[in-house]
Structures are given as structure tokens and as C-alpha cells.
MINUDREN-516448 format. One line per field, with one value per residue: y, z, x of N, C-alpha, C, CB in turn; residue in one letter; residue number from 1. Coordinates in nm, 3 decimals. Atoms other than C-alpha are relative to their C-alpha. Last residue first. Glycine has a CB too. Layout:
BEGIN
n.v <- [Y	...]
n.w <- [Z	...]
n.u <- [X	...]
ca.v <- [Y	...]
ca.w <- [Z	...]
ca.u <- [X	...]
c.v <- [Y	...]
c.w <- [Z	...]
c.u <- [X	...]
cb.v <- [Y	...]
cb.w <- [Z	...]
cb.u <- [X	...]
guro <- [A	...]
titi <- [NUM	...]
! end
This chain:
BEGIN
n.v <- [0.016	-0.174	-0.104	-0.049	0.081	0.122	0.041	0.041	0.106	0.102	0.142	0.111	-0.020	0.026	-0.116	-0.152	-0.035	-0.108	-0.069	0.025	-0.049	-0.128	-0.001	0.016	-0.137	-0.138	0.015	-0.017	-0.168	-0.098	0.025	-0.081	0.036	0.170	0.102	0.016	-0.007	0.013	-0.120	-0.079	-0.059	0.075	0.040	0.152	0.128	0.106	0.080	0.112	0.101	0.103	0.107	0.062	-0.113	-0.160	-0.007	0.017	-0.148	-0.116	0.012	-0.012	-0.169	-0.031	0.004	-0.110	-0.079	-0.097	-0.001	-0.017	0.089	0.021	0.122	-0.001	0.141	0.064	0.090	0.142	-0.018	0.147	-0.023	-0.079	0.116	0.035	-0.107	-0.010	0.016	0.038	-0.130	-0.162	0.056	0.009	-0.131	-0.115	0.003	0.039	-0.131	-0.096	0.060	-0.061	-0.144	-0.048	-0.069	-0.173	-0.081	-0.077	-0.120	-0.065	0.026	0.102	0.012	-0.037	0.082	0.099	0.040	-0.112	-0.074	0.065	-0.059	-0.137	0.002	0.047	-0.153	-0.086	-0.086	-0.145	-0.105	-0.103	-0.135	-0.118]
n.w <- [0.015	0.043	-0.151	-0.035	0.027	-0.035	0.171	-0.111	0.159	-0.143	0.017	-0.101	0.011	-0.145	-0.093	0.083	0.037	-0.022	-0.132	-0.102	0.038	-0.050	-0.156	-0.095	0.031	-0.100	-0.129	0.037	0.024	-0.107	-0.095	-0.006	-0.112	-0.059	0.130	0.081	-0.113	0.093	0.060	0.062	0.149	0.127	0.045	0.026	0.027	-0.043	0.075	-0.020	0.079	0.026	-0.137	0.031	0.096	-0.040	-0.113	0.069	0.051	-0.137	-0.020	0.100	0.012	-0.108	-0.089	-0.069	0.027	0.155	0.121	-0.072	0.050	0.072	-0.004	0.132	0.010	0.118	-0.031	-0.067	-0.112	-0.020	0.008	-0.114	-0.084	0.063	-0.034	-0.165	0.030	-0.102	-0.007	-0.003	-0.086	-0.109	-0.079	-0.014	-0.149	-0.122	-0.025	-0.104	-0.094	-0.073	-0.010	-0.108	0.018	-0.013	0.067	-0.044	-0.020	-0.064	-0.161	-0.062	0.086	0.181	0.130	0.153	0.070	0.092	0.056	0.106	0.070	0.032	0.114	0.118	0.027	0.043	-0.097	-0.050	0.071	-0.147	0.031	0.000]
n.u <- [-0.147	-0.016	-0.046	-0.155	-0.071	0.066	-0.116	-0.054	-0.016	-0.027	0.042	-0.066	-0.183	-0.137	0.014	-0.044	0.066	-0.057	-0.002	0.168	0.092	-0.058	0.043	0.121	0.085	-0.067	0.070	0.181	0.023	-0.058	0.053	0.111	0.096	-0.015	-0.011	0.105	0.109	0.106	0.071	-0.101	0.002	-0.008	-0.105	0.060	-0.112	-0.005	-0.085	-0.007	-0.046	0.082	0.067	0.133	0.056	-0.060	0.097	0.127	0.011	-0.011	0.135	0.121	-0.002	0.049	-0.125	0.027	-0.099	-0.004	-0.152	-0.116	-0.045	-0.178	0.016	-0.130	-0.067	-0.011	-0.102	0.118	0.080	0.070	0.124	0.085	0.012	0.119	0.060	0.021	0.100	0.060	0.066	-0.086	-0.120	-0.024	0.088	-0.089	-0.067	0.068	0.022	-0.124	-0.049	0.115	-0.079	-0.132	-0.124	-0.043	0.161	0.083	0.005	0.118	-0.012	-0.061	-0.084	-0.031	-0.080	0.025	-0.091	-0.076	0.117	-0.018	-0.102	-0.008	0.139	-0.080	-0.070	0.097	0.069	-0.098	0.077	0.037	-0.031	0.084]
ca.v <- [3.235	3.084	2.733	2.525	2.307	2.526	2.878	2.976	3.245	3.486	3.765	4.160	4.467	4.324	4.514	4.221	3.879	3.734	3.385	3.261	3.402	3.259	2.919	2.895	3.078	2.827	2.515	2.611	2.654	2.289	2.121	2.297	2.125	2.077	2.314	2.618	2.607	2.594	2.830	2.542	2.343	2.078	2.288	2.565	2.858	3.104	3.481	3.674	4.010	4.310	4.423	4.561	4.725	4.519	4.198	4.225	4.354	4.048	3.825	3.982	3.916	3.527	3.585	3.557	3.295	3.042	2.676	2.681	2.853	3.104	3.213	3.584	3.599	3.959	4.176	4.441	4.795	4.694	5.038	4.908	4.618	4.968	5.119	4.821	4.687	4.775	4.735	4.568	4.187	4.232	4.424	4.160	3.898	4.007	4.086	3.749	3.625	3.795	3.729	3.358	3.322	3.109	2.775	2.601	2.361	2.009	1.799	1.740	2.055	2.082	1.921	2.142	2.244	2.408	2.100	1.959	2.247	2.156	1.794	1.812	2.071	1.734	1.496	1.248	0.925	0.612	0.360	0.000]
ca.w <- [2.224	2.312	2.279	2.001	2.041	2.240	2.180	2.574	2.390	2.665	2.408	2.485	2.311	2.230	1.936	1.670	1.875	2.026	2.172	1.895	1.603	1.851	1.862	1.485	1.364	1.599	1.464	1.076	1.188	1.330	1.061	0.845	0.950	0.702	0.421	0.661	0.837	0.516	0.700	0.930	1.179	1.440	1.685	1.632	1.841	1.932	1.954	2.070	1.997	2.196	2.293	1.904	1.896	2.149	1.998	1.663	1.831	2.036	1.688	1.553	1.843	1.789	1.432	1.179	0.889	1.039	1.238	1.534	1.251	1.397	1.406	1.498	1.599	1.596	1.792	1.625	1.542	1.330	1.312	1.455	1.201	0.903	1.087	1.116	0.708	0.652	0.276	0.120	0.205	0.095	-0.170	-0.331	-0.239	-0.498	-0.791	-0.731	-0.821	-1.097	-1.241	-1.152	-1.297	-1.133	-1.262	-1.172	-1.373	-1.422	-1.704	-2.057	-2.247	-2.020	-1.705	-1.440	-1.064	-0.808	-0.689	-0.608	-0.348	-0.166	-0.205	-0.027	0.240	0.305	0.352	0.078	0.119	0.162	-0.102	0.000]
ca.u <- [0.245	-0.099	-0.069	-0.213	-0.552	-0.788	-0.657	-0.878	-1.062	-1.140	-1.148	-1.144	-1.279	-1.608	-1.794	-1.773	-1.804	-1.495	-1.591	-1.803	-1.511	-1.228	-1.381	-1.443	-1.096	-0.884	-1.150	-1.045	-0.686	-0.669	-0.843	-0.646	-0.323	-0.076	-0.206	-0.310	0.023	0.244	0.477	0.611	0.379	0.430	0.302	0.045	0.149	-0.153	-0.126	-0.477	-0.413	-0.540	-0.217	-0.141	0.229	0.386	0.201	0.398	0.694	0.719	0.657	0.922	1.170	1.055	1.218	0.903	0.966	0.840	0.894	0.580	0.342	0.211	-0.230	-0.254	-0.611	-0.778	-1.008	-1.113	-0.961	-0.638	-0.462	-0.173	-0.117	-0.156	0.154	0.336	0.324	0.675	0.790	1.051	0.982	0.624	0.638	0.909	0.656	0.427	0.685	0.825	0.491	0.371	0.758	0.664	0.294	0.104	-0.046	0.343	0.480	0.539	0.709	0.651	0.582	0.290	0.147	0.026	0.102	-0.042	-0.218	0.151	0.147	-0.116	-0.116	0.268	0.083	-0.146	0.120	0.146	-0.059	0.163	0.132	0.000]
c.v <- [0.085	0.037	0.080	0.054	0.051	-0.079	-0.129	-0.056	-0.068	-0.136	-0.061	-0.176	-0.086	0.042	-0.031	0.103	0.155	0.062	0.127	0.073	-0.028	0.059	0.162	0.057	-0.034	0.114	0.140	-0.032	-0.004	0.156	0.081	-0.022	0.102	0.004	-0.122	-0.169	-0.101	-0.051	-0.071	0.124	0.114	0.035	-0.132	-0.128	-0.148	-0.086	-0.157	-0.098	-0.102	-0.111	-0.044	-0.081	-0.020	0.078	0.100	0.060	0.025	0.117	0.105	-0.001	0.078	0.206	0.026	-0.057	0.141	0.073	0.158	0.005	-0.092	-0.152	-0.049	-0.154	0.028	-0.057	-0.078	-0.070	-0.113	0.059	-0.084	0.069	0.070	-0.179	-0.042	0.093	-0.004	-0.028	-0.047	0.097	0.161	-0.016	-0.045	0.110	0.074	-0.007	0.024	0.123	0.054	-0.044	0.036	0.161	0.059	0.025	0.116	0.105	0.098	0.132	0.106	0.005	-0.092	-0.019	0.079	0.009	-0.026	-0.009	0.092	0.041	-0.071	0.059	0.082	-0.026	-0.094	0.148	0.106	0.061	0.116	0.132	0.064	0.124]
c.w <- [0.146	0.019	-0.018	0.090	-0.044	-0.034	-0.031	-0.159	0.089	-0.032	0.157	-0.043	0.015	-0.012	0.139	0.176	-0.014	-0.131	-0.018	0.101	0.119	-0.082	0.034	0.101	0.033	-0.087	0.085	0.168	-0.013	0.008	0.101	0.078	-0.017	0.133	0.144	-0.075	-0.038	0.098	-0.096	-0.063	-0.031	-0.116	-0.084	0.022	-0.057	-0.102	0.045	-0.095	0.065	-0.095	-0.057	0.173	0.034	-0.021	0.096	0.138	-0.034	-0.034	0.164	0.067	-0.085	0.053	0.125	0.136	0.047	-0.011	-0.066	-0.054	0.126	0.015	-0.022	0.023	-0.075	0.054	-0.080	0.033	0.066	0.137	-0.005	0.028	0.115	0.149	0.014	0.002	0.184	0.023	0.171	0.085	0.017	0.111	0.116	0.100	-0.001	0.119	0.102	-0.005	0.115	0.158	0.086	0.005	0.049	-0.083	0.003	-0.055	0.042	0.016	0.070	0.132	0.066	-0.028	-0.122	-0.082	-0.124	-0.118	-0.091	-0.051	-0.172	-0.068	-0.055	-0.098	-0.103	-0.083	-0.077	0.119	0.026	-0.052	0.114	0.000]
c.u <- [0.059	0.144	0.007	-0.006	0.169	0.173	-0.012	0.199	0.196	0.052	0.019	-0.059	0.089	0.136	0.031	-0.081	0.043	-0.088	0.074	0.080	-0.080	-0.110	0.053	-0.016	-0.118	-0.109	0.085	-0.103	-0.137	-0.025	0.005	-0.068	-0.145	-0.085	0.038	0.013	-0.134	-0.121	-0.102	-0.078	0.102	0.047	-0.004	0.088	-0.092	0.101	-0.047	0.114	0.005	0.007	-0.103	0.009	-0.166	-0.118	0.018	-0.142	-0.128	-0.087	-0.008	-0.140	-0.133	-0.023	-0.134	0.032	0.044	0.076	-0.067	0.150	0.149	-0.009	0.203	0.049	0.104	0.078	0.068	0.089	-0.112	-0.091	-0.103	-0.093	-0.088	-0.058	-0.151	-0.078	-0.044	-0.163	-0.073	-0.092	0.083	0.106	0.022	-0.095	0.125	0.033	-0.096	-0.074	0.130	0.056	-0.151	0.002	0.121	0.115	0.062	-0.150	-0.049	0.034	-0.081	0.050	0.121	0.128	0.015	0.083	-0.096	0.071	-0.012	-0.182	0.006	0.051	-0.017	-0.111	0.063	0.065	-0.084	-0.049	0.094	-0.052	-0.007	0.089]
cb.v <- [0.075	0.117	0.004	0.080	-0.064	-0.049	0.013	-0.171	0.166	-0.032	-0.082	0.050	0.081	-0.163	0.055	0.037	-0.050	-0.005	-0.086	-0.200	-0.039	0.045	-0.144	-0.101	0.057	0.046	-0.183	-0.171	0.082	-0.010	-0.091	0.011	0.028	-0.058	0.047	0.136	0.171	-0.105	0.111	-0.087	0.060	-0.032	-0.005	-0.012	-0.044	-0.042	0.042	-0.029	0.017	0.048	0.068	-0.124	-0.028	0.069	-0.115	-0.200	0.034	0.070	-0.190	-0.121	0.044	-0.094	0.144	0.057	0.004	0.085	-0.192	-0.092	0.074	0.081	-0.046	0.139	-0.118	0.051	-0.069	-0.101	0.114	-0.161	0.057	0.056	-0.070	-0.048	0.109	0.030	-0.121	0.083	0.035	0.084	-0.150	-0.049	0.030	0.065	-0.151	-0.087	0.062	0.028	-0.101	-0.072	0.112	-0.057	0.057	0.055	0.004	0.053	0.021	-0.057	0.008	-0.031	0.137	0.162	-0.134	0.026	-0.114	0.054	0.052	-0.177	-0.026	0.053	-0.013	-0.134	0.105	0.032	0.069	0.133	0.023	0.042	0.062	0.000]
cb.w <- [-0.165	0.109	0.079	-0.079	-0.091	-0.115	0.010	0.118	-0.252	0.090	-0.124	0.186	0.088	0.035	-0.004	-0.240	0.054	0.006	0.112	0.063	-0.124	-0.030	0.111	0.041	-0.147	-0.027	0.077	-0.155	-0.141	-0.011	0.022	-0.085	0.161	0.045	-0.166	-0.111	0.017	-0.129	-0.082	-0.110	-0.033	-0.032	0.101	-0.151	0.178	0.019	0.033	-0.008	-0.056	-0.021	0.156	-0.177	-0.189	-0.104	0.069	-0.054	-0.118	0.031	0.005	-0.104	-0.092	0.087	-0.032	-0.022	-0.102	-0.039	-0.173	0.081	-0.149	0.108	-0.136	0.030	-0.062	-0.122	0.070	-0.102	-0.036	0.040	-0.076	0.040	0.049	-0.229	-0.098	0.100	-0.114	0.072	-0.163	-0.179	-0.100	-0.001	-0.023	-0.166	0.055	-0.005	-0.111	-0.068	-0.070	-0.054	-0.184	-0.064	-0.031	0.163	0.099	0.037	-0.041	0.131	0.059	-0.069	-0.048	-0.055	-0.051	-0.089	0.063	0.062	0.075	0.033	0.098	0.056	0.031	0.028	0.134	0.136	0.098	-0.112	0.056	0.109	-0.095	0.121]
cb.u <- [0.059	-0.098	0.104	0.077	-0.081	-0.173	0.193	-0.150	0.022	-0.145	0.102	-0.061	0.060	0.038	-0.134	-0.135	-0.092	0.171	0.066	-0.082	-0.036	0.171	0.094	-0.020	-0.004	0.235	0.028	-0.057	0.074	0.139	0.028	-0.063	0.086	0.189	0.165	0.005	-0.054	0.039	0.106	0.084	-0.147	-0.097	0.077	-0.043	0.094	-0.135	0.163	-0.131	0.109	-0.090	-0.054	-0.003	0.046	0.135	-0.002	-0.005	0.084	0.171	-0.048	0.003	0.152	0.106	0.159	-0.142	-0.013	-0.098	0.012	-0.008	0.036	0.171	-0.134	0.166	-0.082	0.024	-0.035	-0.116	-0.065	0.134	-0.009	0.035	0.153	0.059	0.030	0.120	-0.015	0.043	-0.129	0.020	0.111	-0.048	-0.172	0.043	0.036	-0.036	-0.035	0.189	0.027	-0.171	0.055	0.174	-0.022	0.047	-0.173	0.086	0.005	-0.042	0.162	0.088	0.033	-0.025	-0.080	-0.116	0.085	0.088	-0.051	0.064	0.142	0.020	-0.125	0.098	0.114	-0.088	0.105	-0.002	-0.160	0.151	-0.080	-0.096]
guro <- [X	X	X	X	X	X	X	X	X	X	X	X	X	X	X	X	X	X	X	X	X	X	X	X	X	X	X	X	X	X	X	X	X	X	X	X	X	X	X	X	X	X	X	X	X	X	X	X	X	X	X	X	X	X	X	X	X	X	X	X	X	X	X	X	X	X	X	X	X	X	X	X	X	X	X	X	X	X	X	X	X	X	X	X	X	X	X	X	X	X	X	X	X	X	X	X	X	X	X	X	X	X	X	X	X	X	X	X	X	X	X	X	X	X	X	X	X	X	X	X	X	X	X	X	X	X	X	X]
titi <- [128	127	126	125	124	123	122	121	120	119	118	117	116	115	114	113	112	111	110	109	108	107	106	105	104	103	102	101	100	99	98	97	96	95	94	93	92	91	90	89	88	87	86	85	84	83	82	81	80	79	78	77	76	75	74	73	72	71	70	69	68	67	66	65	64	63	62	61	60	59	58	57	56	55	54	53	52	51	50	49	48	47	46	45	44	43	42	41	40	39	38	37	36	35	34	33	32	31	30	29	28	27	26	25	24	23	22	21	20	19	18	17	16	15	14	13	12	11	10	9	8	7	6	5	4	3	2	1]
! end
């Protein structure tokens, strides 16, 4: 019996189609780099600290955001519920949806629009 890829290795090989004999990404690269060029050049703290609802910051326990980082992150923004998934790298979403799709459930029911404050316990990762 075959072993089933991991889920983030479905994810990715999804992205893919067959032409001129081997595989290749749907997206366009230069669209692509030119995408995550913005994001690696450009701060995006001003616009975090104007965030006026409560909000879930879901990490990856492997990413690409230096502990320090994430400090700064929650510095800037107290009302932020951080929660640590472990296991997971930056393809979060892809190797454990399950997981994320029950952290945005239980934090949507227990942090209804016009509360300042959650109580939102993070169930299945750890708050960071």
C-alpha cells in the first residue's frame, strides 16, 4: 500500500500542471516574485496598529518571523490573541487545516464584533 502524501505536499503539487513534458506552476513567476518583493521591502506596522477588532494571529511553530518579531507584533497591538500551532512550518493552513479552521471557529463565537477583549482559551495550540 502507497503512503498518502502529507497534506501541504497535495497543496502544493495542486499548483502544478502538465505541459511541455514535465510540471509547472499555474502562477505566474515574475507575478509572483513581484508580490513577495512588496512584501519583504515594505513595513506593514503602521496599518497592524490600526487593526480595530479583535484579531487571531495564528504562527506557525517553524516560520519565517524571528521570535523578536513576533514580540513587536504583539507590542504594537495588545489586543491580539497569539496562538502557536506545533508541528507546523509556514504551510500552516495546508498541514493542518483542521486545526486553523477550529482556531478561527472558537475565537469568532468567543470574540463577537464590538467586544474589546477575548477569553478564547486557543484550544488546540498554545498561546504564544
Amino acid at each position: 500500500m502507497r503512503a498518502r502524501p502529507p497534506p501541504h505536499g497535495e497543496g502544493w503539487a495542486g499548483g502544478l500542471q502538465e505541459r511541455d513534458g514535465g510540471w509547472w506552476p499555474r502562477f505566474d513567476r515574475d507575478v509572483m516574485v513581484r508580490a513577495l518583493a512588496d512584501t519583504a521591502t515594505r513595513s506593514f506596522a503602521s496599518a497592524w496598529e490600526r487593526v480595530a477588532c479583535p484579531t487571531l494571529l495564528v504562527l506557525a511553530r517553524s516560520s519565517f518571523l524571528a521570535p523578536a518579531e513576533i514580540d513587536e507584533l504583539l507590542r504594537r497591538r495588545s489586543p491580539t490573541l497569539a496562538v502557536s500551532v506545533p508541528g507546523t512550518g509556514h504551510d500552516l493552513h495546508l498541514q493542518q487545516p483542521g486545526t486553523l479552521h477550529d482556531l478561527i471557529v472558537r475565537f469568532l463565537a468567543d470574540c463577537p464584533s464590538g467586544r474589546g477583549t477575548c477569553s478564547f482559551d486557543g484550544g488546540p495550540g498554545s498561546p504564544h
